[in-house]
LUMFI-502755 format. One record per atom (N, C-alpha, C): chain; x negated, y negated, z; atom name. Coordinates in Angstrom, 2 decimals. Example, Ala and Ser with C-alpha at 12.3 -4.5 7.8 and 13.67 -1.06 7.14 Angstrom:
# residues 2
- A_-13.19_5.69_7.80_N $
- A_-12.30_4.50_7.80_CA $
- A_-13.20_3.30_7.80_C $
- A_-12.85_2.25_7.08_N $
- A_-13.67_1.06_7.14_CA $
- A_-12.90_-0.03_7.87_C $
//
This chain:
# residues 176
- A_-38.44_-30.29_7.50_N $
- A_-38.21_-29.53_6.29_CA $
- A_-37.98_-30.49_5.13_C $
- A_-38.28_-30.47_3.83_N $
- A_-38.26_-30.59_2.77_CA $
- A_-37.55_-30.29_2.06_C $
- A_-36.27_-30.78_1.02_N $
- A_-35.82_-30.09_-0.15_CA $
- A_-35.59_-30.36_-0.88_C $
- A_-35.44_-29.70_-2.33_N $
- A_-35.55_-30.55_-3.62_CA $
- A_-33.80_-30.02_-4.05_C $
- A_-33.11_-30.58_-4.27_N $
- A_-31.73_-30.61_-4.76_CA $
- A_-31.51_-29.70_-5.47_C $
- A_-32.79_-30.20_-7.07_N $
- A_-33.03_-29.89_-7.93_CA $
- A_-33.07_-28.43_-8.18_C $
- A_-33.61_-27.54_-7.23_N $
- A_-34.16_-26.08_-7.45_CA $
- A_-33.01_-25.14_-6.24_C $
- A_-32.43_-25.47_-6.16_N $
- A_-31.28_-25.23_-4.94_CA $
- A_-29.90_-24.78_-5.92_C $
- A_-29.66_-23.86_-5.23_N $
- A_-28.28_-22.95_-5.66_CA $
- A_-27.15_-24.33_-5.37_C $
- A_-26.01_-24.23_-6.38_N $
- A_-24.66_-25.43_-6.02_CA $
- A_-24.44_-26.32_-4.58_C $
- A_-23.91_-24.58_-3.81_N $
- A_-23.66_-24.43_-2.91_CA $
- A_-24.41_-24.50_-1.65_C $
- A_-25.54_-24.25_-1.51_N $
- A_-26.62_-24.76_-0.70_CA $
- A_-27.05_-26.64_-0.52_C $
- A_-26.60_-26.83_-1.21_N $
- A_-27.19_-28.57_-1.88_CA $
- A_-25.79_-29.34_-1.42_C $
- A_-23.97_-29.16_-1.67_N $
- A_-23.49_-29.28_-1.13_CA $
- A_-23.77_-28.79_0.41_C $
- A_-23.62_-27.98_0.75_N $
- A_-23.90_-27.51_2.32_CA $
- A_-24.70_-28.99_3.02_C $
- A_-25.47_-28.71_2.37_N $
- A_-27.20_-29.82_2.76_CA $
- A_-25.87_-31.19_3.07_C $
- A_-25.99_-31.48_1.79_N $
- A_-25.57_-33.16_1.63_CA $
- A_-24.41_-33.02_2.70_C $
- A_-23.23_-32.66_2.49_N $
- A_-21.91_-33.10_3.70_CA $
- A_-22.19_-32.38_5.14_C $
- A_-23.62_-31.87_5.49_N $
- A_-23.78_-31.56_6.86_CA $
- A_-24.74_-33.08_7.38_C $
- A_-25.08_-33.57_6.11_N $
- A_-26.52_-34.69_6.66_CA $
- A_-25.21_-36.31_6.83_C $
- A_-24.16_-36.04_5.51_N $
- A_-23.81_-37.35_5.68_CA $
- A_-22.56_-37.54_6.95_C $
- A_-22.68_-38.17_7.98_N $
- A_-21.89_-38.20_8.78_CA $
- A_-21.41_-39.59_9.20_C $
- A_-20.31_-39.77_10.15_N $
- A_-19.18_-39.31_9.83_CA $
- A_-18.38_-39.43_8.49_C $
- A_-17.83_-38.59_7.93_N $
- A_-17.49_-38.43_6.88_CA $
- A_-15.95_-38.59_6.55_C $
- A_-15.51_-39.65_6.50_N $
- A_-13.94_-39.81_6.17_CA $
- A_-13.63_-39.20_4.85_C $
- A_-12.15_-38.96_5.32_N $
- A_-11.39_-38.31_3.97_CA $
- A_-10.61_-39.21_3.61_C $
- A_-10.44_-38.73_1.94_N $
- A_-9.49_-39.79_1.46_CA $
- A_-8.23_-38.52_1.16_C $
- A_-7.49_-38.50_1.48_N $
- A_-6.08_-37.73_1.28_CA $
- A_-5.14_-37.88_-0.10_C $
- A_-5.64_-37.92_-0.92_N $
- A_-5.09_-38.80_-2.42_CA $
- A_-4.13_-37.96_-2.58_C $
- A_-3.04_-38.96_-2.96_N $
- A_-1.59_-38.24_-3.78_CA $
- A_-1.58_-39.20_-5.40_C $
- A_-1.74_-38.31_-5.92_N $
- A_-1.19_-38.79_-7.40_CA $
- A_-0.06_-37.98_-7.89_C $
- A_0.86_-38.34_-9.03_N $
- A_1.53_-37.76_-9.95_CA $
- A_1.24_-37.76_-11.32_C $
- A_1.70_-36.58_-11.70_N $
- A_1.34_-36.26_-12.87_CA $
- A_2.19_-36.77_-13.91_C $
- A_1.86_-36.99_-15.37_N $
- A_3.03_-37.33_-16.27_CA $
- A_4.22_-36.54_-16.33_C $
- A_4.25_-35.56_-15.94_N $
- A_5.49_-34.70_-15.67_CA $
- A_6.13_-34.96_-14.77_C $
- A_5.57_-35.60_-13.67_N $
- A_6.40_-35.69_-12.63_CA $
- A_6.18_-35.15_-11.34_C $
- A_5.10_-34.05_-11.49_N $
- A_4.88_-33.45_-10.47_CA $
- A_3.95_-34.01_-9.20_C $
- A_3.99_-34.36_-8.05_N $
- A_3.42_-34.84_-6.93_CA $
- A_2.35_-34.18_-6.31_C $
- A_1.04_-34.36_-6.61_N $
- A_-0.18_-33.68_-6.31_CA $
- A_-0.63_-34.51_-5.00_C $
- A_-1.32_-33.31_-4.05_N $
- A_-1.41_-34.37_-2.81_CA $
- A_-3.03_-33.41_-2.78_C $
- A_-4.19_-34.03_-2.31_N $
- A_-5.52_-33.27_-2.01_CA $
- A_-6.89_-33.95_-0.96_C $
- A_-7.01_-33.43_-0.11_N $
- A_-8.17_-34.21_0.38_CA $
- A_-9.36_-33.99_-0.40_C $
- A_-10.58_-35.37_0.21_N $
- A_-11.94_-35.58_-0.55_CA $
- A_-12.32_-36.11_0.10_C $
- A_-13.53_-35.24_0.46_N $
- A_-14.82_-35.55_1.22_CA $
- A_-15.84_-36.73_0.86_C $
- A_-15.54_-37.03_-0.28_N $
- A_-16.68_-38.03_-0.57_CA $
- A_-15.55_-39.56_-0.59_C $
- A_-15.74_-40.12_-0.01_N $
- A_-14.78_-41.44_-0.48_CA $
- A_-15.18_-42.90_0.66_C $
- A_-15.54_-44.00_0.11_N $
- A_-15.81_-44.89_0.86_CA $
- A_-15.44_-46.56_0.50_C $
- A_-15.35_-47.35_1.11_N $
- A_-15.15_-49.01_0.74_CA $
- A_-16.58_-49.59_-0.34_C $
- A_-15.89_-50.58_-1.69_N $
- A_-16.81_-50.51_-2.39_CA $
- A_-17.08_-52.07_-2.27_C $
- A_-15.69_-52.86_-2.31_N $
- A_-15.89_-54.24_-1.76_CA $
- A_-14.59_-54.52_-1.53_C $
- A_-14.83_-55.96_-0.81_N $
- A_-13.65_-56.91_-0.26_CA $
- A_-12.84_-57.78_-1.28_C $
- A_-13.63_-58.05_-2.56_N $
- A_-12.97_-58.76_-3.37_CA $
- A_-12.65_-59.02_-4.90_C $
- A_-12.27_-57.91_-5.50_N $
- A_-10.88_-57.82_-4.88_CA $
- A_-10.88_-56.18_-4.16_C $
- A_-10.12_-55.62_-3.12_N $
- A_-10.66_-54.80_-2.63_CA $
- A_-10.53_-53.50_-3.60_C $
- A_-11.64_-53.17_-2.97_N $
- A_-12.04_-52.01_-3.90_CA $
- A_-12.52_-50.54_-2.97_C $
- A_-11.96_-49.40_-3.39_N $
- A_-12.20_-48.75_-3.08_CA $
- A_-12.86_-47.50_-3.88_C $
- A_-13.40_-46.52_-3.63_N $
- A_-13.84_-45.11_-4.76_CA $
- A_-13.76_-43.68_-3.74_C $
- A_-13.36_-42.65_-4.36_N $
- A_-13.96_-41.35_-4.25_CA $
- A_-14.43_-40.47_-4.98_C $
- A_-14.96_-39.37_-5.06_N $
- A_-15.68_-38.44_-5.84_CA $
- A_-14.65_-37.00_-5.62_C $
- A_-14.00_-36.88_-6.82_N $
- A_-13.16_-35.31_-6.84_CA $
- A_-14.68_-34.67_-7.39_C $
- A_-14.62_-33.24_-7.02_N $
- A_-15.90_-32.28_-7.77_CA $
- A_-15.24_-31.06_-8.57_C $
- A_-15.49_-30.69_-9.26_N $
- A_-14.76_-29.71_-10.41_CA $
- A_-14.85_-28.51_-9.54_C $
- A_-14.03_-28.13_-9.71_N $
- A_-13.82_-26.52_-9.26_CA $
- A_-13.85_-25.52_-9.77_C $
- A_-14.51_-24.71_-8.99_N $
- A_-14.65_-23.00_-9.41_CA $
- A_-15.71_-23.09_-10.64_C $
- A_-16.53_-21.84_-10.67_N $
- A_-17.38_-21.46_-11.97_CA $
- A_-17.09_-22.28_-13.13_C $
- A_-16.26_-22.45_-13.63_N $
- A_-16.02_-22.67_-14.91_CA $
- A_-15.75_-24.77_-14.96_C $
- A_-15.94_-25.25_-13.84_N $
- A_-16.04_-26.68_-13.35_CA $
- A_-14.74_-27.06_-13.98_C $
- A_-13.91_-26.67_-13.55_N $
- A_-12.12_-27.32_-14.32_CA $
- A_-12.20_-28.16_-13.22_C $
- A_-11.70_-29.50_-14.25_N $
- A_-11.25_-31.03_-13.38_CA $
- A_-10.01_-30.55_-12.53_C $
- A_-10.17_-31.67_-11.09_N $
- A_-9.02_-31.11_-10.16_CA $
- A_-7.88_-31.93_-10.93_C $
- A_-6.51_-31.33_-10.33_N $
- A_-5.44_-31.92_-10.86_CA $
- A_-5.43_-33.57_-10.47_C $
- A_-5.60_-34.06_-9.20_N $
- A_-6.12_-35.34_-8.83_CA $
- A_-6.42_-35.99_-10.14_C $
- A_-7.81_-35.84_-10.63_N $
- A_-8.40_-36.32_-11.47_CA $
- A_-7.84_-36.28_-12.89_C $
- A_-6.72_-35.42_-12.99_N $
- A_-6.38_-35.76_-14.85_CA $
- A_-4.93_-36.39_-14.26_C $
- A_-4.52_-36.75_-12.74_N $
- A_-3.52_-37.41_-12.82_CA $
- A_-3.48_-38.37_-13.34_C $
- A_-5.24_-38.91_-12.31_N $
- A_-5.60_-40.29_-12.63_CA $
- A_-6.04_-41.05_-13.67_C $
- A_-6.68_-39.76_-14.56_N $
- A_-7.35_-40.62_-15.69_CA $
- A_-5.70_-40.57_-16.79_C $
- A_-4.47_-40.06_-16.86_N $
- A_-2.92_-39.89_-17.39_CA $
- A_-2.30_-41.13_-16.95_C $
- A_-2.51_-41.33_-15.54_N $
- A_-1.14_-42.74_-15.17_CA $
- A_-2.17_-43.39_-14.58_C $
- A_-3.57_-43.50_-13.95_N $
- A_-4.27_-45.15_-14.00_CA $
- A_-3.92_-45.76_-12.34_C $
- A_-2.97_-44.86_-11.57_N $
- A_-2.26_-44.76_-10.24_CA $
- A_-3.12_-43.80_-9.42_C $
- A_-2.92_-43.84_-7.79_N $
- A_-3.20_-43.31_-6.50_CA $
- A_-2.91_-43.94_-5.59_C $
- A_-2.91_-43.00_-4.53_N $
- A_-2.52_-43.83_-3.36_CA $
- A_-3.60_-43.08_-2.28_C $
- A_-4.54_-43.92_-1.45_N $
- A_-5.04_-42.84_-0.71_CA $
- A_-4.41_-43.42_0.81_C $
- A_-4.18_-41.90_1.16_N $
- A_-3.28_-41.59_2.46_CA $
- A_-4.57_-41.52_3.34_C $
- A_-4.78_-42.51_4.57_N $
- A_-5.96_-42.13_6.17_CA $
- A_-5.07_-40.98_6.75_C $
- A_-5.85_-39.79_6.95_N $
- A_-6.08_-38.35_8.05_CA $
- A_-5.93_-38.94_9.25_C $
- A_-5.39_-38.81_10.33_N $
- A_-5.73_-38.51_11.73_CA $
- A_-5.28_-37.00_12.23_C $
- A_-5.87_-36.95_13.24_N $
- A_-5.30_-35.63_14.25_CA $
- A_-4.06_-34.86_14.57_C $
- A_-2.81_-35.84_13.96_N $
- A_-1.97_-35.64_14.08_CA $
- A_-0.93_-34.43_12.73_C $
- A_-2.04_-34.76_11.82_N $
- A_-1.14_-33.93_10.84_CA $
- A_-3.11_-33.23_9.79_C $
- A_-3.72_-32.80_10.53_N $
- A_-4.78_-32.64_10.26_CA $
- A_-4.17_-31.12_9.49_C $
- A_-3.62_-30.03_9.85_N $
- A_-3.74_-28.61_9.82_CA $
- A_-2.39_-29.15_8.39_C $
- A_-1.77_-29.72_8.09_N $
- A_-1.42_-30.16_7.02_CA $
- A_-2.11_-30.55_5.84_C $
- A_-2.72_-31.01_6.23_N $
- A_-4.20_-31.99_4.78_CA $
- A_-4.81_-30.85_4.69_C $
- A_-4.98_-29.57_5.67_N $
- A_-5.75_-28.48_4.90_CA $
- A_-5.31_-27.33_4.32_C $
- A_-4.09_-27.51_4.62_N $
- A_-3.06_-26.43_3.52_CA $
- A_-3.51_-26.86_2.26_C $
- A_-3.78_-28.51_1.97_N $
- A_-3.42_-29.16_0.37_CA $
- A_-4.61_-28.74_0.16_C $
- A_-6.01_-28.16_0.48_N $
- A_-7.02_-27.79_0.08_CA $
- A_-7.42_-26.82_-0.49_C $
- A_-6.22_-26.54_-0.82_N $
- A_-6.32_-24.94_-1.38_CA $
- A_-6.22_-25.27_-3.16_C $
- A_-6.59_-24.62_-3.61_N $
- A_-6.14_-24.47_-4.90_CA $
- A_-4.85_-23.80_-5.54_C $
- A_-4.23_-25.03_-5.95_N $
- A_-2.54_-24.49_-6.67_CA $
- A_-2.41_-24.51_-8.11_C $
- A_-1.70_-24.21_-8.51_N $
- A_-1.13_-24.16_-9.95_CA $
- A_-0.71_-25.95_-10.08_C $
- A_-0.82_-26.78_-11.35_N $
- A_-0.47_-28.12_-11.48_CA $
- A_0.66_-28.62_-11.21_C $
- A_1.49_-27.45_-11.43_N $
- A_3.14_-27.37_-11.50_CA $
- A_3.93_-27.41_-9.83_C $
- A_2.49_-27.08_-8.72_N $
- A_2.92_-27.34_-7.39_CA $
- A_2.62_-28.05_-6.69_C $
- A_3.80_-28.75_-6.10_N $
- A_3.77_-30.47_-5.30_CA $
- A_2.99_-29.71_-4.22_C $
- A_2.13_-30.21_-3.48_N $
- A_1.36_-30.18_-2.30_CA $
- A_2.05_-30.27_-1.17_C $
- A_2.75_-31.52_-1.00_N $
- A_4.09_-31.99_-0.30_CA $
- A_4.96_-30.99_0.09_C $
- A_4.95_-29.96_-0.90_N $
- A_5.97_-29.57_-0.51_CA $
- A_5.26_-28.45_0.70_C $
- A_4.15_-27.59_-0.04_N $
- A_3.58_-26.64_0.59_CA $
- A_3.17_-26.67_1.81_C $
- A_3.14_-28.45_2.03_N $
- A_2.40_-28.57_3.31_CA $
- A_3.60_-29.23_4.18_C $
- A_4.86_-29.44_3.80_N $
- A_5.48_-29.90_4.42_CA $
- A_5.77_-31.44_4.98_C $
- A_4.42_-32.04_4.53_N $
- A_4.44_-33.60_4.77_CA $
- A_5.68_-34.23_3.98_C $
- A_5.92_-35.34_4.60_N $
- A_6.82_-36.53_3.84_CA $
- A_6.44_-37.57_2.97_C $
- A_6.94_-37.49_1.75_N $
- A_7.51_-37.92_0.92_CA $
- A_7.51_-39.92_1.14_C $
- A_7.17_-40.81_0.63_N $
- A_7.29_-42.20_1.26_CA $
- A_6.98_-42.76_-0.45_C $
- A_8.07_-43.68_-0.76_N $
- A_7.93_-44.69_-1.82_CA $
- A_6.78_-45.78_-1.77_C $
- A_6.07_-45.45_-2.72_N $
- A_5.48_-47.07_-2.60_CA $
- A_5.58_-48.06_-2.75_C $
- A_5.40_-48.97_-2.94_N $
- A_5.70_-50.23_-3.42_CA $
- A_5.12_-50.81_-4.70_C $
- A_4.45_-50.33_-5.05_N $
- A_3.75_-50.75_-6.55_CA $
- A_3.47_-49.33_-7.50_C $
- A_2.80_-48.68_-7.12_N $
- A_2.30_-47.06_-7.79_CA $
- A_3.88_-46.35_-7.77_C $
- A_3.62_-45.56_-8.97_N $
- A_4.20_-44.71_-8.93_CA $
- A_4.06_-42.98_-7.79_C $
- A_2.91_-42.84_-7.40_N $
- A_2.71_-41.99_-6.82_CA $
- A_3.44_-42.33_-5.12_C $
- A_3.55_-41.43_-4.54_N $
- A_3.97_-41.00_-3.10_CA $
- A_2.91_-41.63_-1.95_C $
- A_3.31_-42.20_-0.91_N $
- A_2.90_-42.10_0.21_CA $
- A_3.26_-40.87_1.18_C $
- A_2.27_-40.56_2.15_N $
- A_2.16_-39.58_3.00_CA $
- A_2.98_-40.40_4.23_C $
- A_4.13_-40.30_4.53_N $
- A_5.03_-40.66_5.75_CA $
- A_4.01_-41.01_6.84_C $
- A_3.37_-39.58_6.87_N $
- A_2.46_-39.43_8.55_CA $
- A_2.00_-39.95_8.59_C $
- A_0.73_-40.63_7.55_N $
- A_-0.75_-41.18_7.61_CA $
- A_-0.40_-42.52_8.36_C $
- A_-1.24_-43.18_8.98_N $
- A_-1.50_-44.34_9.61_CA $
- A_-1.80_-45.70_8.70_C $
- A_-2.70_-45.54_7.60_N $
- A_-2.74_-46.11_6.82_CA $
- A_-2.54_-45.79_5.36_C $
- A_-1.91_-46.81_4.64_N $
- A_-1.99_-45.93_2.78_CA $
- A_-2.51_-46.67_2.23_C $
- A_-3.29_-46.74_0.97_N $
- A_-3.66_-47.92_0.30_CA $
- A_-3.47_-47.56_-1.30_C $
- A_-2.34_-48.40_-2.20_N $
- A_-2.28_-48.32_-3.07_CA $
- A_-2.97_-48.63_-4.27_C $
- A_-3.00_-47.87_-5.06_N $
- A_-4.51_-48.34_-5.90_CA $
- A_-4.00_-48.36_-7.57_C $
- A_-4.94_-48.66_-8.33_N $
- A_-5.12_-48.80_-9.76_CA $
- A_-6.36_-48.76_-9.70_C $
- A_-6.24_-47.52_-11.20_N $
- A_-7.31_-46.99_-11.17_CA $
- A_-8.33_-48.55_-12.16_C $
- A_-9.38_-48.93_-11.64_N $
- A_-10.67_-49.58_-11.98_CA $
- A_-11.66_-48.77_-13.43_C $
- A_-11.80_-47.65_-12.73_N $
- A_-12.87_-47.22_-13.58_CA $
- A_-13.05_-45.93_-13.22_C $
- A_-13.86_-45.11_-13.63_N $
- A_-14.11_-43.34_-13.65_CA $
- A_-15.33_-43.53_-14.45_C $
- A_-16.17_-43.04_-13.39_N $
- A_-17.18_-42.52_-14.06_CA $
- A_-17.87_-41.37_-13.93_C $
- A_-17.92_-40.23_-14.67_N $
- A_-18.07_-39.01_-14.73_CA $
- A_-19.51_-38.84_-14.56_C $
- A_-20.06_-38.25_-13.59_N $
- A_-21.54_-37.87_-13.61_CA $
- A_-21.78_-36.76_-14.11_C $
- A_-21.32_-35.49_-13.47_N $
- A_-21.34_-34.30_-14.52_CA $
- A_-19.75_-33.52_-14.97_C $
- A_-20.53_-32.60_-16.03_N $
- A_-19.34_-31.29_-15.74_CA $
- A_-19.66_-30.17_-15.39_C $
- A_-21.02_-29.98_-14.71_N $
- A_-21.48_-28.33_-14.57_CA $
- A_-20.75_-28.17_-13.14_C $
- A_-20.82_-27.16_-13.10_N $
- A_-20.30_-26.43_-11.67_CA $
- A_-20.40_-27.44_-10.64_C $
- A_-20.30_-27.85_-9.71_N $
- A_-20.27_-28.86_-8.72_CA $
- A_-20.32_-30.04_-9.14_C $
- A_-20.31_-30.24_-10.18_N $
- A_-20.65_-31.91_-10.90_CA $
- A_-19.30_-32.82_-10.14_C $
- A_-19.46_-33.90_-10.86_N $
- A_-17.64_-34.52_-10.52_CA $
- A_-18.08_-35.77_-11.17_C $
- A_-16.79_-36.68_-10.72_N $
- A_-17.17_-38.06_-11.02_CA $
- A_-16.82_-38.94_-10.06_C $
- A_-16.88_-40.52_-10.39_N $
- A_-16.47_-41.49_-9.16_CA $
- A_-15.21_-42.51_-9.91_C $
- A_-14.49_-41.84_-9.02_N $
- A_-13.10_-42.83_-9.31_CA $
- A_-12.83_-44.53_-8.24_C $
- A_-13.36_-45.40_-9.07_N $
- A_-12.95_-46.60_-8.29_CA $
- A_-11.97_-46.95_-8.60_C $
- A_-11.21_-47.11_-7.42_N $
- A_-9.50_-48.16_-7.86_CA $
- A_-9.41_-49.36_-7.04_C $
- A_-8.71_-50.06_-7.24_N $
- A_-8.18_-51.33_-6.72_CA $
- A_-7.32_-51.17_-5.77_C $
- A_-7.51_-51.35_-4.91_N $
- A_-6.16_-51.49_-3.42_CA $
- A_-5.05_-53.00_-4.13_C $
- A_-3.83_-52.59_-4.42_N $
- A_-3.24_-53.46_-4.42_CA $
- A_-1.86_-53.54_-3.42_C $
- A_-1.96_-52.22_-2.82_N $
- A_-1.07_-52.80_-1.38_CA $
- A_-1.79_-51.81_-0.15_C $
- A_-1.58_-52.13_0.73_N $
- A_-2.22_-51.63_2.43_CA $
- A_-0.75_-51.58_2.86_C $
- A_-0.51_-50.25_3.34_N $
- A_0.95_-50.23_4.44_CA $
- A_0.21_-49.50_5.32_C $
- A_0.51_-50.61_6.89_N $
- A_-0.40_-49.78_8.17_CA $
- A_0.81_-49.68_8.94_C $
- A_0.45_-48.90_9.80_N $
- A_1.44_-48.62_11.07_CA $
- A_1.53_-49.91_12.05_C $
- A_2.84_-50.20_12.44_N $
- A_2.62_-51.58_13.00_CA $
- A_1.94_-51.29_14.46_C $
- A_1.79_-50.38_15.28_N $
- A_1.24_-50.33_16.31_CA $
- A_-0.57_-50.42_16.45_C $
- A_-0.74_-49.95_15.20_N $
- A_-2.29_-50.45_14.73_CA $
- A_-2.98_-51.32_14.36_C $
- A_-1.94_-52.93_14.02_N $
- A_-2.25_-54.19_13.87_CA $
- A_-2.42_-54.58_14.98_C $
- A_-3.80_-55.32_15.51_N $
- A_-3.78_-55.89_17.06_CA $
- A_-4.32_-56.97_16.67_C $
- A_-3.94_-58.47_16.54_N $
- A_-4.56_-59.74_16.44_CA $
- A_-5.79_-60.00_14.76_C $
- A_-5.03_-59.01_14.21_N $
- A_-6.61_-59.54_13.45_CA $
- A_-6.78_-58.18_12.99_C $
- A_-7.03_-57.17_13.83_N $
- A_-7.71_-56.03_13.25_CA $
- A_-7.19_-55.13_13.54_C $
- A_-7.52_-53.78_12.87_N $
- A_-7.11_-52.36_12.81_CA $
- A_-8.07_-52.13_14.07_C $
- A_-6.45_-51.00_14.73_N $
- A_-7.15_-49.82_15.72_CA $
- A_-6.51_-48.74_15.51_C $
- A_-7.67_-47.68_15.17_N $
- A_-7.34_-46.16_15.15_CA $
- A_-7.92_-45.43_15.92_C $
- A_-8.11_-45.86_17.70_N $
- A_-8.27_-45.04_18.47_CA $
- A_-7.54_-44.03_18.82_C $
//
């Protein structure tokens, strides 16, 4: 089969793309807002951009008809901070409570019950549970669209890694 992106309903074209790209890690991002408030959200699109200095990106996509930026995204482009929290199995049915759509004014954290963890550089929250966190500054944003599914690509800078010490083995990460 054949398809052109182009002539394809939103939602069909997403469908397409995150059924073809596999495996597909999430990035679990917690930012805060200038108010104060602690936004926590998973994202499907997010991957390693380089080693030096490390760099990472994901893609938030605007939501609903009217393509309003997620709260994520005006945290980031407000305080220039994130932290992205690694998913495992263990607190999975948590990361999908935060997938819901809330009012700006509601911590995620709270709804979903996860913990709360200081960082060390960002102002934003670490996820207690996650296995790995990686603290970031935001690099750059670059907005591809604003129509209905559009989004943009947020690259940030990892400037701290907190792993679980049972996952350091000689050298390298294991998340079996």
């Amino acid at each position: 089969m054949i398809f052109d992106p182009g002539s394809m309903a939103q939602g069909d074209a997403y469908k397409l793309i995150v059924g073809s790209v596999l495996p597909r890690p999430i990035a679990f991002v917690s930012t805060r807002s200038l108010g104060g408030v602690d936004n926590l959200a998973p994202f499907s699109f997010f991957t390693v951009v380089c080693a030096k200095p490390l760099t990472i990106c994901f893609a938030p996509m605007r939501k609903g008809p009217l393509a309003l930026e997620k709260d994520t995204l005006a945290n980031i482009r407000s305080t220039k901070e994130f932290v992205v929290n690694v998913v495992d199995e263990a607190f999975a049915r948590q990361m999908n409570l935060c997938s819901a759509e809330f009012e700006p004014e509601v911590s995620e954290f709270d709804v979903s019950g996860l913990t709360r963890v200081p960082s060390a550089v960002v102002r934003p929250f670490r996820v207690a549970e996650s296995p790995v966190n990686m603290e970031c500054t935001l690099h750059q944003i670059v907005d591809v669209s604003d129509q209905p599914g559009g989004g943009s690509l947020v690259i940030g800078t990892v400037v701290r890694v907190h792993l679980r010490d049972d996952l350091y083995d000689n050298g390298r990460v294991r998340l079996d």
